[in-house]
C-alpha positions in Angstrom: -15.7 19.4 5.2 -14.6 17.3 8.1 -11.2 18.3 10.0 -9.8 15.0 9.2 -10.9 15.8 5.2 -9.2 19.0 5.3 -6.1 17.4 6.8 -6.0 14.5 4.3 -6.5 16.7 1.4 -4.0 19.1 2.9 -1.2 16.0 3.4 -1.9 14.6 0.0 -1.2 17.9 -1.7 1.8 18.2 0.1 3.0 15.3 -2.2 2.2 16.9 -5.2 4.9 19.6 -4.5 6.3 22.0 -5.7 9.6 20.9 -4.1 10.3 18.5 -1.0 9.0 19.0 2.1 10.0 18.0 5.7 7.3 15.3 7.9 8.5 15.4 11.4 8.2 12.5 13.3 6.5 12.9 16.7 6.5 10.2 19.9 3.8 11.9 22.4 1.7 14.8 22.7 3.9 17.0 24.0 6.5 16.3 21.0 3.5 17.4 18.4 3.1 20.6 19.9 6.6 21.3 19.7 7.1 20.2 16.6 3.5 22.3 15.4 4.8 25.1 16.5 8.3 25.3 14.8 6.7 25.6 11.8 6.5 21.9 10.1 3.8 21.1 7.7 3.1 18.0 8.6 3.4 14.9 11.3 4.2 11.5 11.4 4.5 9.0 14.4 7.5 7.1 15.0 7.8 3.6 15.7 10.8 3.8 17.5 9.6 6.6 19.9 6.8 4.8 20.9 8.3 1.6 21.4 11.5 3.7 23.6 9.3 5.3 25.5 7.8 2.2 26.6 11.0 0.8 27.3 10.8 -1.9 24.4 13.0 -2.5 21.6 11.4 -1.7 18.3 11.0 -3.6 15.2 10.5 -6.6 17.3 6.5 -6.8 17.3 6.8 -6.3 20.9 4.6 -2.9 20.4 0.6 -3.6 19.6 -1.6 -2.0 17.2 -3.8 -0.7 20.2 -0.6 0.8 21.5 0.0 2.1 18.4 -3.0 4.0 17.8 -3.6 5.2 21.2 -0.2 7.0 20.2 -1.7 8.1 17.2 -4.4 10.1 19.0 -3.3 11.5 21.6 -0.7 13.2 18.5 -3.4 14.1 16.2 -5.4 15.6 19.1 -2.4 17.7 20.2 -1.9 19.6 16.6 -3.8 21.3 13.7 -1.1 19.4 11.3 -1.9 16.1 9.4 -0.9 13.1 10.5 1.0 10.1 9.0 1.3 6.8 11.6 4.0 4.4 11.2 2.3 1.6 11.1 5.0 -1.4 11.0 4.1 -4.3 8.9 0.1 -3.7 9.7 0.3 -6.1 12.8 -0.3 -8.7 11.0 0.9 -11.1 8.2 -2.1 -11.6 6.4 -3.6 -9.1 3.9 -7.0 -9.1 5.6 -4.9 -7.8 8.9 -3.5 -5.3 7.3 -6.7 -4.1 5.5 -7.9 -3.8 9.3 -5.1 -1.7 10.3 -5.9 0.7 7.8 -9.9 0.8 8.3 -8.9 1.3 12.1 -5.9 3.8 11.4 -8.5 6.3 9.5 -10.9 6.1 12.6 -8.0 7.1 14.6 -8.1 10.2 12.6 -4.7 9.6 11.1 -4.6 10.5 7.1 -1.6 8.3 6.1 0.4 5.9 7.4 2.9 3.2 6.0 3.4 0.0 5.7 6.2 -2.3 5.3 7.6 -5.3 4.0 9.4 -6.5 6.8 8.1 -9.2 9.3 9.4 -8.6 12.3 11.1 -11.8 12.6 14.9 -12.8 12.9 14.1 -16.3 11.0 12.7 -14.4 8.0 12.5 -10.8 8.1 11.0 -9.8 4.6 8.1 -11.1 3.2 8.1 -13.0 -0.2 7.4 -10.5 -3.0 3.7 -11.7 -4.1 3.0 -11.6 0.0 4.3 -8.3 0.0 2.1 -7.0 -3.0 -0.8 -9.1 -1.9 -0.5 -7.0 1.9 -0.2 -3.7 -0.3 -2.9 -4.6 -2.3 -5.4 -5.2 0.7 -4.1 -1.8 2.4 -4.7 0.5 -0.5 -8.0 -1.1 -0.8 -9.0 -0.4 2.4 -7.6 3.2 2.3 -9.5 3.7 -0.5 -13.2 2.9 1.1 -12.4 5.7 3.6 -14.3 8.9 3.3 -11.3 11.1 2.4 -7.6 10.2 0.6 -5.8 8.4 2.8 -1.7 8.9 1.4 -0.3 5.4 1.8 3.1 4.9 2.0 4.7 0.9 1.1 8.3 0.4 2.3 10.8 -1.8 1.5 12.7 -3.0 4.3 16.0 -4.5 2.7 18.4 -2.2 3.9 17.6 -2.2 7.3 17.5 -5.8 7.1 20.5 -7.6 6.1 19.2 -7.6 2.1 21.7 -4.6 0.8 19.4 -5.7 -2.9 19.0 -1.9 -4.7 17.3 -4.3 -7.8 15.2 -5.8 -5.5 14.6 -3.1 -3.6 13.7 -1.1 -6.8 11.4 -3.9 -8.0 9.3 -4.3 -4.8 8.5 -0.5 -4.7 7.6 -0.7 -8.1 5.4 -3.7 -7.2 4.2 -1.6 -4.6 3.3 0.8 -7.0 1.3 -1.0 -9.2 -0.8 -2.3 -6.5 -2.0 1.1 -5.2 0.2 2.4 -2.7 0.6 6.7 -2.8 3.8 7.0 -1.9 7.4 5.0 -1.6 9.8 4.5 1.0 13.0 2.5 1.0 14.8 3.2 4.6 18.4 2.6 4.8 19.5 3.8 1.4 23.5 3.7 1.5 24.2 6.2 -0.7 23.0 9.3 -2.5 23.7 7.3 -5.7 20.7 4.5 -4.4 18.4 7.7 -3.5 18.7 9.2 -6.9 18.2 5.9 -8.6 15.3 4.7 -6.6 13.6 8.1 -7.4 14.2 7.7 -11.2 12.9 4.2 -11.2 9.2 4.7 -9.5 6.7 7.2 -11.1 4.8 7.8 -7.3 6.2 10.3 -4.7 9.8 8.9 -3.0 10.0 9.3 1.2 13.7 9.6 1.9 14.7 9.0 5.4 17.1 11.9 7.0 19.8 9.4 8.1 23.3 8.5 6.9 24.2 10.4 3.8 21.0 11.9 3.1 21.2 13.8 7.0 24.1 15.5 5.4 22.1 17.0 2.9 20.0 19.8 2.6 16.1 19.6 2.0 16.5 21.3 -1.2 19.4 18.8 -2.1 17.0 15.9 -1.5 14.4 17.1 -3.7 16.9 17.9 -6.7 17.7 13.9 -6.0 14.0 13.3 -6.3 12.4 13.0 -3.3 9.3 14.4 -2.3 9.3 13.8 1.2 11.6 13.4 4.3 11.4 11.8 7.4 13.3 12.1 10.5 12.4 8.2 11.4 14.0 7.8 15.3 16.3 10.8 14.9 14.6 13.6 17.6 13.6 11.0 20.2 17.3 9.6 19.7 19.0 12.6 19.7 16.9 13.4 23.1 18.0 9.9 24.7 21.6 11.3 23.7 21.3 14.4 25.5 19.5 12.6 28.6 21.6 9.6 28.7 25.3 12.3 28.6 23.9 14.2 31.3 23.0 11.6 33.4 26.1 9.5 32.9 28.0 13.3 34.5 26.0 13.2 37.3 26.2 9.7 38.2 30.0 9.6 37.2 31.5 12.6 38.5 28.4 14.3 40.7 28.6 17.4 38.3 25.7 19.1 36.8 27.1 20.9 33.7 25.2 19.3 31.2 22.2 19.9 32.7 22.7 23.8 33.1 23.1 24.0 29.6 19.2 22.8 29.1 16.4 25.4 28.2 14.4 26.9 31.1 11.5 25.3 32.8 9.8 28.2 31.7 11.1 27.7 28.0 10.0 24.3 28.1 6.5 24.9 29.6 6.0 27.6 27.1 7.2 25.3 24.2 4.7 22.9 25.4 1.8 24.9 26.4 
């Protein structure tokens, strides 16, 4: 059995429980090894930690699927763990793009990645439903003619996108469903009321995102609302911008270095890393 066979099997019985587990979301190399050795189970990329650290915005198609998947592999060859890739709206409109993305994701030597419903644009920024589905469609079948199971997760984007629509929110992941995809993901969720009914109303594992009210939740909480998995989305590379940006701001401000004395060791870091 290949590596990357013994990674996707290992990632797709994650899903199957028992319980909820934890995918951290990596940006680099360095990040994966960190995260590998804390003790996570698996890995995901994050589209707003690539996209930051090369000083773009994200969610604004400004990041390519080379980019992307160059990411991708330098994270997967940095850990044992599986890894998921968040793979925007497949760089592409059209189902056959998306397809692509997939075929070219699992010769990356990713074993899951998601896509999503949004398009990336500020005139229209979620596909039409039958688009949507059509998209999903082409994705799971191309996930499907890889040589080991590809988990693929379909998001619906409504939340983060000015469409606070739980019923249509709801519907498209049970669209989503239907046409093939492994696993569900609805970002943004504003309450634990929306998590715990999109759970009940889709019969495929539920990704919750670790923001808003579900970051004030336990793991063990989230999985008695029904979720399976848990992302951290832009959270760690956001919460390291914070603690750059603060002590920065001191040094530049007041030519003080406090912050900065509060940081691990080189040789904590180094060893982290190494």
């Amino acid at each position: 059995m290949s590596d990357q066979h013994a990674r996707a099997e290992a990632f797709a019985q994650l899903h199957r429980g028992p319980g909820a587990f934890v995918v951290a979301n990596a940006w680099d190399a360095g990040t994966a090894r960190l995260l590998t050795g804390l003790g996570f189970r698996a890995l995901a990329t994050t589209s707003a930690g690539l996209a930051f650290t090369l000083g773009r915005a994200d969610g604004a198609n400004l990041v390519t699927r080379a980019e992307t998947l160059a990411n991708a592999r330098a994270i997967i060859s940095a850990t044992t763990l599986p890894v998921s890739a968040d793979l925007e709206n497949g760089f592409g409109d059209q189902p056959q793009e998306v397809a692509e993305t997939i075929r070219l994701a699992g010769e990356a030597g990713l074993v899951g990645g998601s896509i999503e419903d949004a398009t990336g644009r500020d005139d229209d920024r979620i596909y039409d439903l039958g688009l949507a589905v059509e998209r999903i469609t082409a994705a799971a079948e191309s996930a499907k003619a890889l040589p080991f199971p590809f988990t693929l997760t379909a998001r619906a984007e409504n939340f983060l996108n000015g469409r606070p629509d739980l019923d249509d929110t709801i519907r498209r992941l049970q669209a989503f469903a239907e046409a093939g995809a492994d696993v569900l993901y609805a970002p943004g969720l504003p309450d634990l009321d929306s998590i715990r009914a999109v759970c009940a109303a889709v019969d495929k594992p539920v990704n919750v995102l670790a923001a808003g009210p579900a970051a004030r939740c336990s793991v063990t909480k989230l999985g008695e609302l029904g979720a399976r998995r848990i992302s951290l989305g832009s959270a760690l590379p956001r919460a390291a911008l914070t603690a750059a940006v603060l002590a920065a701001q001191e040094i530049a401000e007041s030519g003080t270095f406090t912050l900065t004395t509060g940081a691990m060791s080189y040789a904590q870091a180094d060893a982290l890393i190494d």
